[in-house]
N, C-alpha and C positions, 0 to 999 in steps of 0.2 A: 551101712552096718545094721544088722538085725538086735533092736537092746535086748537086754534079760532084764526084766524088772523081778526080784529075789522076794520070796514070798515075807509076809508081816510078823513082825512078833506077836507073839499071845502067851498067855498063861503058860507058866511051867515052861518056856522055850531056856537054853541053854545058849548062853553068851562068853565065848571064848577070848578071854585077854592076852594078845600076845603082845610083843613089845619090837616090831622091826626096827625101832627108830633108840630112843633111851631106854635103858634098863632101869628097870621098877626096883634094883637092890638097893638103894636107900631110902624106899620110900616108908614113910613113915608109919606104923602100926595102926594107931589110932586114926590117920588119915583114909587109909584103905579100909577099916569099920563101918566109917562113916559112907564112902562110896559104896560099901555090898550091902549097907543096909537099903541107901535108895533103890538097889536094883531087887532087893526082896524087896519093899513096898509095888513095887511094877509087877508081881509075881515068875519073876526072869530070875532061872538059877545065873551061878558064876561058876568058873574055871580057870585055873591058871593054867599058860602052856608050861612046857617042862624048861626052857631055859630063859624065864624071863624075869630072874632074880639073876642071871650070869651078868659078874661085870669083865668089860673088857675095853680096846678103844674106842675114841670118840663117847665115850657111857655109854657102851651101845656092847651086848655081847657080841660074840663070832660073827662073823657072816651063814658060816655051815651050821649053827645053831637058830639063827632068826630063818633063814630059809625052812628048816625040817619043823620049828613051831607055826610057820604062816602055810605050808604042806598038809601039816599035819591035822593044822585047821577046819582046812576045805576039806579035807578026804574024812574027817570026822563024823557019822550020820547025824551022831545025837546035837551035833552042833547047830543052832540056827542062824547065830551070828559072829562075827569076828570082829572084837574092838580094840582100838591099838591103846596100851597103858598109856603112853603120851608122846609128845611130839621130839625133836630135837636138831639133830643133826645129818644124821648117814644114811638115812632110807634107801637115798640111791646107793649106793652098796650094793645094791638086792638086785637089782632091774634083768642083769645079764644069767640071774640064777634060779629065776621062776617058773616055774614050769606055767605057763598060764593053761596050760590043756585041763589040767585037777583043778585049775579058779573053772573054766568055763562049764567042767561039767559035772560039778558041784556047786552052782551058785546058791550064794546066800548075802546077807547084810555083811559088806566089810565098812568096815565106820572109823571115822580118826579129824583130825585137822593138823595142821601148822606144818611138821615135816612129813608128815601122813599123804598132803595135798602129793610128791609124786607117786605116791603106789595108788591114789585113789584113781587118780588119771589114767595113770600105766593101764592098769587092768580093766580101767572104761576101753582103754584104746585098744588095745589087745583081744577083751573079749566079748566087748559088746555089753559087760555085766555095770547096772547102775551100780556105784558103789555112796556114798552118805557123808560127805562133811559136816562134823559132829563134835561133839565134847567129847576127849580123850575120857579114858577112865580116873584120871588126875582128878578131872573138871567136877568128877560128881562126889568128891571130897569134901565141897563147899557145903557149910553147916546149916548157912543165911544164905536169905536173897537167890535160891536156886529155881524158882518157881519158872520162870518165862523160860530159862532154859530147858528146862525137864516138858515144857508144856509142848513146847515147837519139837523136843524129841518126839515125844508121843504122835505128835501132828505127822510127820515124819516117817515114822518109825513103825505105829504102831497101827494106826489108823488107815483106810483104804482112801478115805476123801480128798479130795483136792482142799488144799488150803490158804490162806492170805497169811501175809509179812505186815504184821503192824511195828511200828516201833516200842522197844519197852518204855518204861515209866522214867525209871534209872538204869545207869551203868554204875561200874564198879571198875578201876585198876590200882588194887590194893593187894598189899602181900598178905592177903586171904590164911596162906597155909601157913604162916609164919604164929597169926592170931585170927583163930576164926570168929572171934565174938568184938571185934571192935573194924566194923565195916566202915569203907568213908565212900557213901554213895553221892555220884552226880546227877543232878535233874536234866534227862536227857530233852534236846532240843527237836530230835525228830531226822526223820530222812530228808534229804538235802538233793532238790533238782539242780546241776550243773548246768543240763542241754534236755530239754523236751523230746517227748516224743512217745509213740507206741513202737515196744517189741515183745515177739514169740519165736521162742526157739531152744534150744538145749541148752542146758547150763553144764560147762567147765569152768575148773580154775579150783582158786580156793588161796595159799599162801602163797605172793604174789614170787616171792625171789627164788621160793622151792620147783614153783612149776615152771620156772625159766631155766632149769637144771633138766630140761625135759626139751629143748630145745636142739635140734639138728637127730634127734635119734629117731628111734621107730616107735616111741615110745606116749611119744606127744600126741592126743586127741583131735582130730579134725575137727579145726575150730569155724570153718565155715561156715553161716547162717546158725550162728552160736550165739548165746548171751555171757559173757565172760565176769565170771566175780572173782575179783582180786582181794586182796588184804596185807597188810603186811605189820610186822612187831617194831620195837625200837631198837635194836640191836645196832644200826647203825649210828643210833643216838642222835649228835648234833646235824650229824649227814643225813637222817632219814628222809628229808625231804630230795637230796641228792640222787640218794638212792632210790627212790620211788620211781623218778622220772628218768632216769636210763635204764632201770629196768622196767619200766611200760616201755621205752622207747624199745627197747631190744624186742621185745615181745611185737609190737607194730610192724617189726623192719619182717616179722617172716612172714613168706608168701599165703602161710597159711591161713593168716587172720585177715583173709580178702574177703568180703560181705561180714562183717561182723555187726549184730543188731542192735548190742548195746555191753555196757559196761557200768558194773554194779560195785560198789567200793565199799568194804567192810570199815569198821571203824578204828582209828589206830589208838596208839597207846598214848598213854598223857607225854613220856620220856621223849618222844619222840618231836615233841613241838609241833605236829602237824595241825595246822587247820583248815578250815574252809576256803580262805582267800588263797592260802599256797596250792592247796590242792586244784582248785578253778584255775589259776595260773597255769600249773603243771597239762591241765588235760586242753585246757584254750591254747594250748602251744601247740598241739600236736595236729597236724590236718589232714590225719587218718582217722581222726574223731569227727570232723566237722561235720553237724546235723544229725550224729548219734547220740542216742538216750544215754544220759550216763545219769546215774545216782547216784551218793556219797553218803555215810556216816552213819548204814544199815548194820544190825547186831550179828555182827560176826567177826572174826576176829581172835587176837590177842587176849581184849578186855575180856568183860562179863557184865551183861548176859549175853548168851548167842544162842541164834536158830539153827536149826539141823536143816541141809537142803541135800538135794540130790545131784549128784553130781553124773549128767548124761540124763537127766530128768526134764519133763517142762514146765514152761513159766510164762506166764504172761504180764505182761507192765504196761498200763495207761501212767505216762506221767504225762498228757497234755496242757491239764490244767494246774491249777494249785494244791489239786487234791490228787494223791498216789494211790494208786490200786495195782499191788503187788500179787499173784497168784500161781501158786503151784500145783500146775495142773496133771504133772505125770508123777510119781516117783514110786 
């Protein structure tokens, strides 16, 4: 496959929020103020698509309506990038209704996470185009503590150089948008070696149960000689550790994830109970792992903060020794 790497943001570029996934009508006033003022500090205008206040099922407007805002997206000149307002439920909805010809010859930054991860994939798979797991437009609501997220955007996003994954200082899983001024930050412990090793190669993935919804179609990225980053929310709650492990397992059993060079674990949410020992258990059971680099408890994810990566981009990872050296070398 031939990538597209979509050119960088700069001054004055135009940043299109549509909503494939939930619909932005009840989002809060002063939450969305707070989000366009950071993207005027970046000097990136905003735009809303035309139905991304429509409510309908799933919180998610029409299908014929998120189709004609994510169209209408890419065939926009003045547009430089497409950001999805947040995550949710029905993205795959969309899959059978995209034209991906008007993604591939119009590339530009499409960006999102959580239920974002299957259109991000789709359209790596489809058209060759990197697309960015990112902070929804939700994410940049946050009043406090946005620094390392906003920073690894930039890194990302904005920037042409290759960059490094350091861990942040703190995390955060606090209902932020409930009270933006009473934060309950945790002292983060760092990235977490499961299984040693050096790998380079492409990065997919991104929400681990959304991109398993991407499985048996045509829609799934050639994950061969891949670096696969996973993550996932607590939604299954007391089960999430259940759930983690038959869907990595589901994900192992296709033929497709044969040479796979490592596997890089976002960090989950506190609801969820997972930690370190469950998660070593989970990946030391599996012996389609055996002697692959896996790392755990990297800022992406659910919580806060998170790094922006590229999804179809490259990367390189020394975790030989005690010391990690994480690099993104394409995006």
């Amino acid at each position: 496959m031939n990538k597209i790497f979509p050119k960088k943001l700069k001054e004055g570029d135009l940043v299109k929020i549509i909503a494939p996934s939930r619909s932005m009508y009840n989002f809060s006033k002063i939450l969305k103020e707070e989000a366009e003022k950071k993207f005027l500090e970046l000097g990136l205008k905003l735009s809303f698509s035309k139905h991304v206040e429509e409510k309908g099922d799933f919180y998610s407007s029409s299908i014929s309506s998120r189709i004609q805002d994510l169209h209408d997206a890419f065939l926009d000149k003045n547009v430089s990038a497409v950001m999805a307002f947040g995550g949710g439920y029905s993205a795959n909805q969309l899959l059978n209704y995209i034209d991906f010809d008007i993604i591939k010859q119009n590339p530009k930054i499409f960006m999102g996470f959580s239920d974002i991860t299957i259109l991000s994939n789709a359209i790596f798979a489809k058209t060759g185009l990197v697309t960015y797991s990112s902070p929804n437009f939700t994410s940049f609501a946050q009043k406090l503590h946005f620094e390392y997220t906003l920073n690894y955007f930039k890194k990302c996003l904005i920037s042409e150089e290759s960059y490094n994954i350091y861990p942040s200082e703190f995390w955060s899983d606090d209902k932020w948008k409930i009270n933006q001024d009473n934060r309950k930050l945790i002292k983060n412990s760092g990235i977490k070696i499961i299984e040693k090793g050096n790998a380079k190669g492409t990065i997919i993935g991104g929400n681990l149960c959304t991109f398993n919804l991407l499985q048996g179609t045509n829609f799934i990225p050639n994950i061969e000689d891949s670096i696969l980053f996973i993550e996932d929310d607590s939604m299954a709650k007391k089960y999430c550790d259940v759930e983690f492990d038959r869907n990595l397992q589901s994900l192992l059993h296709q033929n497709i994830l044969r040479n796979i060079k490592a596997v890089i674990i976002g960090r989950f949410q506190k609801a969820s109970k997972m930690n370190l020992s469950k998660i070593k258990k989970i990946i030391k059971s599996k012996k389609e792992l055996e002697n692959i680099l896996v790392l755990s408890e990297l800022d992406f994810g659910h919580s806060d903060p998170k790094i922006t990566f590229p999804i179809g981009g490259e990367i390189f990872i020394n975790a030989s020794k005690n010391e990690i050296d994480i690099k993104i070398l394409k995006h």
